[in-house]
C-alpha positions as CSV (number, residue, x, y, z in Angstrom):
1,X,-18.9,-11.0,-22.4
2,X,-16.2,-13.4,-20.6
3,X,-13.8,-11.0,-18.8
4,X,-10.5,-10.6,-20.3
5,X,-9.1,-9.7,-17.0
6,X,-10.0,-11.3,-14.4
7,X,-6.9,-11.7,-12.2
8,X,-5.4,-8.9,-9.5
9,X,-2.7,-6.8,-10.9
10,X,0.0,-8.9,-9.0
11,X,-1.4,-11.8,-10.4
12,X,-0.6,-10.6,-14.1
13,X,3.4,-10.2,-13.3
14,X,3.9,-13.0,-15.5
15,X,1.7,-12.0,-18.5
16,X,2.4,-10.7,-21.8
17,X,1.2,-7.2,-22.2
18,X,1.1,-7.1,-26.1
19,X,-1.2,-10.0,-27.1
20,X,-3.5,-9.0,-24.0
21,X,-4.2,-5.5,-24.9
22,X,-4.9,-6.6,-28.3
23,X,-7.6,-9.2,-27.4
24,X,-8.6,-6.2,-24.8
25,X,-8.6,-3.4,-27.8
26,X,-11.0,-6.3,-29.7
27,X,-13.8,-5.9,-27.5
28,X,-13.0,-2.4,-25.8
29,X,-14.1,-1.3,-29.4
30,X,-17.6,-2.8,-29.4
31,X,-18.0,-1.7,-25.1
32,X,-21.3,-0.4,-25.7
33,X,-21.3,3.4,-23.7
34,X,-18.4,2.7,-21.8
35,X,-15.7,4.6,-23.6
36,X,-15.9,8.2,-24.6
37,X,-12.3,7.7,-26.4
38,X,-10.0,5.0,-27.6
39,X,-6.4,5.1,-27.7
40,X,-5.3,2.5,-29.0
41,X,-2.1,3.2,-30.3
42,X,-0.8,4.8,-27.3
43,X,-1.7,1.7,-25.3
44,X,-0.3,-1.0,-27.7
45,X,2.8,1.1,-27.7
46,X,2.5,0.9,-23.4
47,X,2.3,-3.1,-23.7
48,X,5.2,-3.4,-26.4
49,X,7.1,-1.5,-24.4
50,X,6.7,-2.9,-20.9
51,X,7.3,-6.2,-22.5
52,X,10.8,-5.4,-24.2
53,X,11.9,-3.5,-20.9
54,X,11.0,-6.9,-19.0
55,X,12.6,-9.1,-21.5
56,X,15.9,-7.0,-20.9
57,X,15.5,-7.9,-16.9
58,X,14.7,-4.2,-16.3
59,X,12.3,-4.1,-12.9
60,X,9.1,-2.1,-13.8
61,X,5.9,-1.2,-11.9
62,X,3.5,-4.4,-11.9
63,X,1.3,-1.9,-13.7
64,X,3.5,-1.4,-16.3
65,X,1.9,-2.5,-19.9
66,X,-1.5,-3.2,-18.8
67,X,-4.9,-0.7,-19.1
68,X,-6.1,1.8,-17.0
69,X,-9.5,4.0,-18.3
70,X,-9.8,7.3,-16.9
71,X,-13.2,8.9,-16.0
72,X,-13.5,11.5,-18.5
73,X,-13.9,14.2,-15.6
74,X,-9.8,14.2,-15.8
75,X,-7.5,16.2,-18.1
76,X,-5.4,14.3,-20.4
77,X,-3.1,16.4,-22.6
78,X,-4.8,17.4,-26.2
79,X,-7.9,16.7,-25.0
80,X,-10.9,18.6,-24.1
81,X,-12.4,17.1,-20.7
82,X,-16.3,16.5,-21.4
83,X,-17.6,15.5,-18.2
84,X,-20.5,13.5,-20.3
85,X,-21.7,16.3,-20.8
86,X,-21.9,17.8,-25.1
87,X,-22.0,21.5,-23.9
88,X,-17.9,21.6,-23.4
89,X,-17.4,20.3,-26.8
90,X,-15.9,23.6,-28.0
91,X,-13.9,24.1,-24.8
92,X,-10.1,24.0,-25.2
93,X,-8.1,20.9,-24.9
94,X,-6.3,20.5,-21.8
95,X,-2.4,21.6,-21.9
96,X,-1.7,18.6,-19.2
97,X,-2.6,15.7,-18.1
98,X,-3.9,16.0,-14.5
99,X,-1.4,14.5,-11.7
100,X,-3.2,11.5,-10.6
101,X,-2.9,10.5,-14.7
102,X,0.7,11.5,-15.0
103,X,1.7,9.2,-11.5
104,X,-0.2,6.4,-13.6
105,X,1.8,7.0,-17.0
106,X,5.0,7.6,-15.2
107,X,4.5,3.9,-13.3
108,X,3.7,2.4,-17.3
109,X,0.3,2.2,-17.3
110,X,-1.1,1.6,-20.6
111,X,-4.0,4.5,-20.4
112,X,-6.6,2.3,-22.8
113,X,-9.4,5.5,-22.8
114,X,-11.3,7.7,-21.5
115,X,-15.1,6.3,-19.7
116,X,-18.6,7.6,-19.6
117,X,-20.1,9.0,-16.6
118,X,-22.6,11.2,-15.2
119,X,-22.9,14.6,-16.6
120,X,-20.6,16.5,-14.4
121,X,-20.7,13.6,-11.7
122,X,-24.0,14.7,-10.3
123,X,-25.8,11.4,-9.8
124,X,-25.3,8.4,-8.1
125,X,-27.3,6.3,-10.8
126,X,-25.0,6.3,-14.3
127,X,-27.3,7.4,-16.6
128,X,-26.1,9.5,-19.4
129,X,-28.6,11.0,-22.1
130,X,-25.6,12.3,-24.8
131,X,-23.5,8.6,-24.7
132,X,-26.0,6.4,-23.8
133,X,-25.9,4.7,-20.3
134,X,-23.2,1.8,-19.8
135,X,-24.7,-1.8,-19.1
136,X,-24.2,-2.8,-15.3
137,X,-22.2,-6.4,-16.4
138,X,-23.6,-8.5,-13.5
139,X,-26.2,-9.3,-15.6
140,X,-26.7,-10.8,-18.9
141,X,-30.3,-10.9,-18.5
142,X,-31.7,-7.8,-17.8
143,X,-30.0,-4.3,-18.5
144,X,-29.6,-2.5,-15.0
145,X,-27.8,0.5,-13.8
146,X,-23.8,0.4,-13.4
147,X,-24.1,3.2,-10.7
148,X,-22.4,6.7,-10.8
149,X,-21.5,8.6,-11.3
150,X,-18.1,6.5,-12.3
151,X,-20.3,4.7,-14.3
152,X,-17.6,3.8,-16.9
153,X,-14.5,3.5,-14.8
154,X,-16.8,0.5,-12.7
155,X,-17.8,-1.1,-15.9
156,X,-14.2,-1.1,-17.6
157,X,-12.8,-2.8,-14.5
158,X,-16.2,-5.3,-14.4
159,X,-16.1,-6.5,-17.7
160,X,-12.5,-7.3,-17.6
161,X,-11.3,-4.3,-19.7
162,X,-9.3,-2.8,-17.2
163,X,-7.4,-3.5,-14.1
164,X,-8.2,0.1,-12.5
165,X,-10.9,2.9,-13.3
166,X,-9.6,6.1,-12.2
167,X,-12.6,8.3,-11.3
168,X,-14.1,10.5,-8.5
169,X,-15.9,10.0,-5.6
170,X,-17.8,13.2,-3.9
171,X,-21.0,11.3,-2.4
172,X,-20.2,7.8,-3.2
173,X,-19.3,8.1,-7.5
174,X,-16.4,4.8,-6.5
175,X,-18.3,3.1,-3.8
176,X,-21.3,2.8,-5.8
177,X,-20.7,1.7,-9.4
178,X,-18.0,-0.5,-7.3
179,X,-21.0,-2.3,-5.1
180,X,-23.5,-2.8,-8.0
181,X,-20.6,-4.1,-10.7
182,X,-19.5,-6.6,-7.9
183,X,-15.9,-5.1,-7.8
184,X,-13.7,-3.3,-5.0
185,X,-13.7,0.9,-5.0
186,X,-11.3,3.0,-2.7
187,X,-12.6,6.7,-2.1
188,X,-9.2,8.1,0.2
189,X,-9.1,10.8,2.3
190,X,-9.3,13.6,-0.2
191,X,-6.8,15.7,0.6
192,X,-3.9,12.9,-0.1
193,X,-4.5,12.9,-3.9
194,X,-4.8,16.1,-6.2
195,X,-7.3,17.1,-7.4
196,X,-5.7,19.4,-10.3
197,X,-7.0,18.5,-13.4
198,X,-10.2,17.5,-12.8
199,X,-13.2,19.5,-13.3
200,X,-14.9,20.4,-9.8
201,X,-18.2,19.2,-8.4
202,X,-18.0,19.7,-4.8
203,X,-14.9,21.7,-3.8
204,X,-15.3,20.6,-0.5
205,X,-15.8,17.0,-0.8
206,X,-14.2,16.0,-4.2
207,X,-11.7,13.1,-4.0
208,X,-9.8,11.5,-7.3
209,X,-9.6,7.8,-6.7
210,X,-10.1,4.5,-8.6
211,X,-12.1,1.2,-8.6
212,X,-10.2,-2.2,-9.4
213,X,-10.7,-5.8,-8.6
214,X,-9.2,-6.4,-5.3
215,X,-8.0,-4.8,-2.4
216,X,-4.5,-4.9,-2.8
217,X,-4.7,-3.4,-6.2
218,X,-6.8,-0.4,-4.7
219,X,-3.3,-0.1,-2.7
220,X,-0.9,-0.1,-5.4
221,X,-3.3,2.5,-7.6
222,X,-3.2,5.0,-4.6
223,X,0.4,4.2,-4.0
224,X,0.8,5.7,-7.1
225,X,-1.6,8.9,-7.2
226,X,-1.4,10.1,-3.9
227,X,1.4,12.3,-3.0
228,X,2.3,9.9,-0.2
229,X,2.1,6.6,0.1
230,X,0.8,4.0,2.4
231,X,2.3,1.4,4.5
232,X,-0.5,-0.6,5.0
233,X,-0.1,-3.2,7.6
234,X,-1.0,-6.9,8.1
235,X,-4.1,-6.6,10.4
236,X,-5.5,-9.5,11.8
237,X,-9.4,-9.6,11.8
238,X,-8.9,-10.9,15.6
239,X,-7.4,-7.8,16.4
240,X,-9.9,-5.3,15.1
241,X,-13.5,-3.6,16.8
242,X,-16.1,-2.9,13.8
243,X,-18.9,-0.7,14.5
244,X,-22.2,-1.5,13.2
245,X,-24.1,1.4,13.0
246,X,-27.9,1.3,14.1
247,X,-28.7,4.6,12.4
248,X,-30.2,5.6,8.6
249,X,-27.9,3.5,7.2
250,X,-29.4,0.1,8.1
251,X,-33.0,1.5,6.6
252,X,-34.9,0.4,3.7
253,X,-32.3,-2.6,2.8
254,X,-33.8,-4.8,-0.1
255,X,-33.9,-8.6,1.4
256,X,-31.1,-9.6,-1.2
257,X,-28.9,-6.6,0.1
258,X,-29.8,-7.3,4.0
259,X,-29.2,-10.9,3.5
260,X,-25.8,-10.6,2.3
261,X,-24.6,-8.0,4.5
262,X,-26.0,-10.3,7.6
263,X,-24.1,-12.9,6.4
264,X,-20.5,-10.7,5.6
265,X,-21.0,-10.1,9.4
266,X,-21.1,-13.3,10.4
267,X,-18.2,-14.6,8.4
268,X,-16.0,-11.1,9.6
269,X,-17.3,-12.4,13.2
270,X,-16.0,-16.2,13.1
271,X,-12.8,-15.2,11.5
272,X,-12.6,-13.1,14.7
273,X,-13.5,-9.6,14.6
274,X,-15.8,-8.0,17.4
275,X,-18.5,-6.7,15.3
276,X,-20.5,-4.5,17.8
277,X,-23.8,-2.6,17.4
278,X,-23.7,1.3,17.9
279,X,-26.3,3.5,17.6
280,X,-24.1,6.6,16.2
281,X,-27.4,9.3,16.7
282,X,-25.0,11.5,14.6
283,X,-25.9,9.7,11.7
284,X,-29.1,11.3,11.7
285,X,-27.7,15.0,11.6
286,X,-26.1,14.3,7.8
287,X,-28.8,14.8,5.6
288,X,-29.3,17.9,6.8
289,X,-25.4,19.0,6.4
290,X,-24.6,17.6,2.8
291,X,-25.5,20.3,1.2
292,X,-22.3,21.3,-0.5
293,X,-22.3,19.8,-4.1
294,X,-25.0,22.0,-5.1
295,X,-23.8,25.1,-4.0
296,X,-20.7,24.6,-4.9
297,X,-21.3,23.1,-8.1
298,X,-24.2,25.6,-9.0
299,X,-21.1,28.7,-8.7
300,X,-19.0,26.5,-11.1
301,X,-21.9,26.2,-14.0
302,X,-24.5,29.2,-13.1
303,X,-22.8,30.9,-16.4
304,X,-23.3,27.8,-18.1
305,X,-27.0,27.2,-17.1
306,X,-27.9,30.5,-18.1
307,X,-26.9,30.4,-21.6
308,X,-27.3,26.1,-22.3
309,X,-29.4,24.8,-20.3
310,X,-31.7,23.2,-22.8
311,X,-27.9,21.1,-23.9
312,X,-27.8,19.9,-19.8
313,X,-29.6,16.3,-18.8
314,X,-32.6,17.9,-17.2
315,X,-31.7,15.8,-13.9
316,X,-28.4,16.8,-13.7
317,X,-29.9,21.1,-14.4
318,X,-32.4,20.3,-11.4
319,X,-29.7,19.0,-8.8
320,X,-27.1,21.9,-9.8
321,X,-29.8,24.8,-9.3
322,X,-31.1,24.2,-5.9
323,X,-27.6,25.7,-5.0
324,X,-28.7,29.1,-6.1
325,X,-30.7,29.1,-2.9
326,X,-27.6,29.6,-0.7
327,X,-26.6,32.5,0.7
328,X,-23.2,33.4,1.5
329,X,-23.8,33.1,5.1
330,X,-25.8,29.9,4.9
331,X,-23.0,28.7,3.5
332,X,-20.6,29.6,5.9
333,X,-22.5,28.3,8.3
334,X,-22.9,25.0,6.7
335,X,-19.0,24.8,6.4
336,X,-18.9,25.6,10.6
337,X,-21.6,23.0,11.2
338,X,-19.5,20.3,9.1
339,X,-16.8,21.4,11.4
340,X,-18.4,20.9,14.6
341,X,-20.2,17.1,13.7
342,X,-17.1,15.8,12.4
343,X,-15.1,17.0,15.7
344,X,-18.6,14.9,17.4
345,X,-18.5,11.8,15.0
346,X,-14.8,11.4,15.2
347,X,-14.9,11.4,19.3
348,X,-17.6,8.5,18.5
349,X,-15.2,6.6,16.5
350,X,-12.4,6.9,18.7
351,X,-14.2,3.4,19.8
352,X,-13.9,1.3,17.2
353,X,-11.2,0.5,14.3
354,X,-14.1,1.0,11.6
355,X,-17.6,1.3,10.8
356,X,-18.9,-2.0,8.8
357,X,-22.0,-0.6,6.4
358,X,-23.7,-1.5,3.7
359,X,-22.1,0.5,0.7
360,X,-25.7,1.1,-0.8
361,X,-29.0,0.0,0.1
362,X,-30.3,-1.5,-3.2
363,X,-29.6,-3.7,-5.8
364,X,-28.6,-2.4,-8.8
365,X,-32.1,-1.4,-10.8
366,X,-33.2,-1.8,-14.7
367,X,-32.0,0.9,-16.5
368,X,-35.5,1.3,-18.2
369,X,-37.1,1.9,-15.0
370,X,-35.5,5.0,-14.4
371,X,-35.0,6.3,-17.5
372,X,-38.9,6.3,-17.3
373,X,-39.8,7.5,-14.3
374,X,-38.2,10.9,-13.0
375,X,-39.8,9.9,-9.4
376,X,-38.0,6.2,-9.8
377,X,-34.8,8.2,-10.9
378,X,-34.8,10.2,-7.8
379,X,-35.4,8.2,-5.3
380,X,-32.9,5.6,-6.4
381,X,-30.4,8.4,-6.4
382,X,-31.3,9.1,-3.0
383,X,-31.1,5.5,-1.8
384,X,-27.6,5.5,-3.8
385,X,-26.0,8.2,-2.1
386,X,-27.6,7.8,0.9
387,X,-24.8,5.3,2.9
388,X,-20.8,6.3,0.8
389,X,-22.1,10.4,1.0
390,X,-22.1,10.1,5.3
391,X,-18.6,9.4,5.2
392,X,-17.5,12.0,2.2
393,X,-19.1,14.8,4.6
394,X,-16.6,13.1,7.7
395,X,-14.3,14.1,5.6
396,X,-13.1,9.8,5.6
397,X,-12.0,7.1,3.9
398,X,-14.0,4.0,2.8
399,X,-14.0,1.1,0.7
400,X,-16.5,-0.9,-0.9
401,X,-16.2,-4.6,-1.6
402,X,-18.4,-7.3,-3.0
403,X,-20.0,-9.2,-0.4
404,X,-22.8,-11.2,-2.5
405,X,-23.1,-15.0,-3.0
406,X,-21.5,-15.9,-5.9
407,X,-24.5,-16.1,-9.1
408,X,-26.8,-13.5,-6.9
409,X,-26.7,-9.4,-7.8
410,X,-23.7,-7.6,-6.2
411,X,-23.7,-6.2,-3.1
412,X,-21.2,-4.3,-1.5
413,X,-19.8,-3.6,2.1
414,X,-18.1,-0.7,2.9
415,X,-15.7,-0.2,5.2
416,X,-14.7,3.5,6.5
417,X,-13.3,5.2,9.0
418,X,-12.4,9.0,9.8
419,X,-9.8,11.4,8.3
420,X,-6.4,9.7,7.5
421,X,-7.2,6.6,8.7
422,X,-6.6,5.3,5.2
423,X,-4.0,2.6,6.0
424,X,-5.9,0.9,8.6
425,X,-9.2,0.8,6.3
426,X,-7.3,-0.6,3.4
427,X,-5.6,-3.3,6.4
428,X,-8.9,-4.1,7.7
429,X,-10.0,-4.7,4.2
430,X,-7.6,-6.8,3.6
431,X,-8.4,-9.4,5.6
432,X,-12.1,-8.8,5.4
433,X,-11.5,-10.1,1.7
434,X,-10.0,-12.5,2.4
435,X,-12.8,-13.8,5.0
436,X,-15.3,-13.0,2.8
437,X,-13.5,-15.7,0.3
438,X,-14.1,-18.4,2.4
């Protein structure tokens, strides 16, 4: 399918909302496992709207009238918040929509539906067994992955449905669908945007945040769902030190992915950038620290397991109950240890601007592949997570964008940096875009 949007946000100033969400509504209807919901009426009436307020010369939000989907992990008012999962089908609608939806409603956006996703965000991969897995839409050729676990936020904004996917991000579930789909993903600090409304994984490392098509538009959306925004400043590349670290996250890189980050370095490099190798030893110590989702996430649903399992995708079930392994004081523990590498990681970084990564390691795979094989499935996951989870237990901020030769499988680069450093990430990435353009 030809995208329907393919332009930034600011590019679409000029555009008609009505007759574009109507050709969008046309083929949002036959998106194969993207949406879990349609509404269709509320988001015609967005786009009429937005257009008679601009015909009377009234300034609105450059998001005003056009469609935003909504990772059905988030509450929206007289619904019942499924998670992709069928077990909280009987579960009460929510009385609210959660914050980060009513800052997008209250700015006009035209909320088109709500996307599929992991069950209860717990995988990196996208598969779904209940609403079928959405198609990664890089390629026409071969069904692969779309990544997770935003796996329909990413596709919605890929396939030119959408000018943002709100979603989550707790080891990577923006950065990831975002590298394989070819688009841009923002995971923020997580404390700047509420996570009210939207059903837990990781208390600890949770972070509601979107996936659009360019860098700037990542801005605007988390101008409008944080409870502050940014004033992101113009950063020349020239003026910037990027670290490359030499640790884990450089291992096991398919040629196509190694290639392409290679050559993102070199372009960053002539526009001007000092792109320096580090060896960041720390790097090594993460595995062993990001422990949290399951524990955390096996307190939210150990009622639930008990009584349903059998109704749970049996990968999802196996994740969530290694948590009941964790004592209380192994858990406290694990929260001082965090503590103590990020106070050592952030002294690292006090170095450099940014770290300059590879957002994932692989390309994105066939679907087939790992719906077949549950040792496949896993160690994709792994692979997946691997890179975007380092910087969710820093407690960062990082953004993914396509770095990939254009006709070739996305690939994306992720640029991160520690706690509240959000502005200068989303500056840095700025102009990294636009080097990477040339």
């Amino acid at each position: 399918m030809n995208a329907i949007i393919s332009q930034s946000i600011a590019a679409l100033t000029k555009t008609s909302r009505s007759p574009l969400m109507d050709a969008i509504l046309a083929h949002a209807e036959k998106a194969t496992a993207v949406f879990t919901r349609l509404y269709p009426d509320a988001a015609r009436a967005s786009a009429a709207y937005a257009d008679a307020m601009r015909a009377a010369g009234v300034q609105l939000s450059p998001l005003a009238g056009l469609p935003v989907s909504v990772k059905d992990l988030t509450d929206i008012a007289g619904e019942t918040t499924l998670a992709g999962s069928t077990i909280l089908g009987a579960m009460p609608p929510a009385t609210a929509d959660a914050p980060a939806v009513q800052r997008l409603r209250s700015a006009g956006a035209a909320i088109l539906g709500k996307t599929n996703m992991t069950e209860f965000a717990f995988s990196g991969v996208g598969l779904n067994p209940h609403y079928g897995t959405p198609a990664n839409p890089a390629d026409d050729s071969v069904m692969r992955i779309p990544g997770g676990s935003s796996s329909g936020a990413a596709v919605s904004v890929a396939s030119g449905l959408c000018v943002a996917g709100l979603g989550s991000d707790t080891g990577g579930s923006i950065r990831i669908p975002a590298a394989l789909c070819g688009i841009v993903g923002f995971k923020s600090t997580a404390r700047r945007v509420p996570t009210a409304g939207a059903l837990p994984l990781s208390t600890t490392l949770d972070t509601i945040c979107a996936t659009t098509r360019s860098v700037d538009d990542c801005i605007l959306i988390d101008s409008l769902i944080a409870d502050e925004p940014l004033a992101v400043p113009a950063l020349p590349l020239n003026s910037v030190r990027l670290a490359v670290p030499g640790t884990v996250v450089l291992d096991a890189l398919e040629p196509h992915v190694a290639a392409s980050f290679s050559a993102a370095l070199a372009r960053l490099s002539r526009a001007g950038a000092q792109v320096i190798d580090a060896p960041f030893a720390l790097l090594a110590e993460a595995a062993a620290l990001n422990k949290f989702s399951s524990a955390e996430a096996y307190s939210w649903h150990r009622a639930l397991l008990a009584a349903h399992e059998d109704k749970y995708d049996f990968r999802v079930a196996k994740r969530i109950r290694l948590g009941a392994a964790m004592s209380a004081a192994d858990y406290i523990d694990l929260h001082r240890q965090r503590r103590d590498w990020i106070t050592r990681m952030e002294r690292e970084l006090d170095a450099f601007d940014a770290l300059v990564i590879p957002t994932v390691p692989i390309v994105a795979p066939p679907i087939a592949d790992l719906e077949a094989s549950e040792e496949a499935f896993f160690k994709a996951n792994a692979l997946l997570l691997r890179n975007p989870s380092t910087i969710n237990l820093l407690d960062g901020c990082a953004i993914s964008l396509p770095c990939h030769a254009p006709g070739t499988l996305p690939v994306g680069l992720m640029i991160a940096g520690p706690a509240m450093a959000d502005a200068k990430v989303l500056a840095i990435a700025r102009a990294a875009e636009a080097a990477l353009r040339q």
